[in-house]
C-alpha positions, 0 to 999 in steps of 0.5 A: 321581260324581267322584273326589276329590283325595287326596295321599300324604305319605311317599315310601316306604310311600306311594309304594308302597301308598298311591297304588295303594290309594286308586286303587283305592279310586276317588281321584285322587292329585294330589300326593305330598309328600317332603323329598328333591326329586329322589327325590319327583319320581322316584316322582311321575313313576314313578306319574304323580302329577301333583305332586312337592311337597316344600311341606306347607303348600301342599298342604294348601292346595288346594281339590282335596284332600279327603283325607291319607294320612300315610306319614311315619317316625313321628316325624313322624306328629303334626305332620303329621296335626294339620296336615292335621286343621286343614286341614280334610283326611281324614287316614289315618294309618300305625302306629306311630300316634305317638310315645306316648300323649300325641301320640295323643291330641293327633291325636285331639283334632285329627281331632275338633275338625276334623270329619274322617274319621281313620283308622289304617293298621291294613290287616290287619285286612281281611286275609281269614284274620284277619277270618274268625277274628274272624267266629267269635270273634264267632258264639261258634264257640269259646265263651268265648275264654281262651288266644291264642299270636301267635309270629312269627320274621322274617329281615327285619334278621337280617343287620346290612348288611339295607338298611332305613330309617335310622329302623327303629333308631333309638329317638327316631324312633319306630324298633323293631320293637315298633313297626313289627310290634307295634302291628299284633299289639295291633291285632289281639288288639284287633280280635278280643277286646277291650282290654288290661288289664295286660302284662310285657315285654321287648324286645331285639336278636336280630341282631348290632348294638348300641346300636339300637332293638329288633328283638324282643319278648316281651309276656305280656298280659292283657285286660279279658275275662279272656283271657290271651296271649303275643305274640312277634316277632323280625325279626332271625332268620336262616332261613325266616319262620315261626310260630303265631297260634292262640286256643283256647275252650271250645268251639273252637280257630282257627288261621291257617297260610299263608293259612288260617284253621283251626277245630277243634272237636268235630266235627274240624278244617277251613279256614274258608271266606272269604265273599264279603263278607271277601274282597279285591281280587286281589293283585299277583303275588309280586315279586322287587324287594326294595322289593316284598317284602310288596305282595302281602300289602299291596295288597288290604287296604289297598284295603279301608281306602281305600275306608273312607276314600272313604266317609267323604269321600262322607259315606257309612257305610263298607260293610265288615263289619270294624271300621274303625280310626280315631284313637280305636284309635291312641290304645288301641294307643299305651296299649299300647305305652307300657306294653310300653315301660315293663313292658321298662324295669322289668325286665318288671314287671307294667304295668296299661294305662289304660281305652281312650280312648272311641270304640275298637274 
């Protein structure tokens, strides 16, 4: 079988993930597009992609693209995945999915309209600790689920000199940590249990700047099934990362620590072991080049979701056993989002979330 053409929009996250994902995944990269002419050809040349385009339009155009993955800042995300969509490209969209709700929807539509295959760049749900919590969530091992704690402290912004992308801080562009570590968490807690109900929240700035889009949050959320929850992230801690995900039962209590996933219960407490068919491909070792600093956490999941995505181009089922995130869960996520938004703005009122478009999870 031959591989078929997938170009990368975006020449960061994309350069960096996507094009070695989709490799992997069994897709030539034909073409990367940026804005910056000499920066996209340099990591063209860099990754021996054989088209440093900075012409959408055009890429869109060719016969031997059959599918878009699109890394752009998120402000972006809609004018280029509706592009695409119409184009007639499978589209894998990263998070934060879109601006808001309204332009979530409007992908959605797009995708549907198209006939195309429509992801979300949500690859941790096939992070293998995660998945392996969500197979016991799933077999009943800890009952009937009623508490979830997902506390995070990050030094990634501590610093105000850090060196981050200029649209991280900046509100209109999609910018916020909410957005860029939180849609992954509501994904999850909707991965695992269901929907959203109602959430009251605050978001604020933890490290020493002013006037900039958050780099914390706190949400106090309920969903549909009952269970009650806090997420909590901040990215500008200084210190070592550190922090607790653990969901409690009636009958059982998982964790994850490192890259283990832990259950407890009434015959004592012990790692859950990964199945062959929830592992993912080998990481790259641990690199000390900053622009690295998370591919090794990245790489494998991310290869699971491209090849969700190699499936849907080959007209085939997708053979993973996680649910694979598509247009209709960006759209859920955004309703979460833009409550959390709305809940902050209110001083931390109680925001109740509209019923998840048709399609999620």
């Amino acid at each position: 079988m031959s591989e078929p053409g997938a170009a990368v929009v975006g020449t960061g996250f994309g350069a960096r993930v996507h094009v070695p994902a989709l490799r992997a995944a069994g897709f030539d990269v034909v073409a990367i597009v940026g804005r910056d002419p000499e920066r996209t050809s340099r990591r063209a040349a860099r990754l021996d992609v054989p088209d440093a385009s900075t012409d959408l339009a055009a890429t869109l155009a060719r016969s031997d693209v059959a599918a878009v993955t699109v890394a752009t800042p998120p402000a972006a995300h809609a004018a280029v995945t509706v592009a695409a969509a119409r184009a007639g490209k499978h589209v894998l969209c990263e998070k934060p999915f879109a601006l808001d709700r309204g332009e979530a929807a409007a992908m959605l539509r797009a995708a549907d309209e198209a006939g195309v295959v429509h992801l979300v760049g949500h690859e941790f749900r096939f992070a293998p600790e995660r998945a392996v919590i969500g197979r016991a969530i799933a077999e009943g091992r800890l009952g009937e689920v009623r508490l979830v704690s997902l506390v995070q402290f990050v030094p990634l912004v501590a610093d105000p000199e850090a060196r981050v992308p200029r649209w991280w801080f900046d509100e209109g562009a999609g910018g916020g940590w909410l957005g860029a570590s939180g849609s992954h968490v509501v994904d999850q807690v909707r991965a695992w249990l269901g929907d959203f109900e109602t959430v009251s929240a605050r978001l604020q700035v933890v490290s020493d700047r002013n006037d900039v889009a958050e780099d914390t949050f706190t949400v106090r959320f309920r969903l549909r099934s009952g269970v009650e929850g806090v997420l909590q992230q901040t990215a500008g801690a200084w210190g070592p990362m550190s922090g607790v995900t653990r969901i409690a039962g009636t009958r059982g209590s998982a964790w994850i620590d490192g890259d283990t996933a832990w259950l407890a219960d009434a015959d004592g407490s012990r790692p859950l072991e990964i199945p062959r068919d929830l592992r993912v491909p080998d990481p790259p070792a641990a690199s000390d080049d900053p622009r690295h600093r998370f591919t090794h956490l990245e790489l494998g999941p991310y290869t699971r979701l491209c090849e969700a995505l190699r499936a849907g181009v080959d007209g085939r089922p997708p053979s993973s056993i996680v649910p694979v995130p598509t247009f209709a869960d960006g759209v859920a996520e955004m309703e979460v989002l833009d409550a959390v938004r709305a809940s902050s703005a209110a001083g931390g009122d109680l925001v109740p979330i509209r019923p998840a478009a048709p399609g999620a999870r």
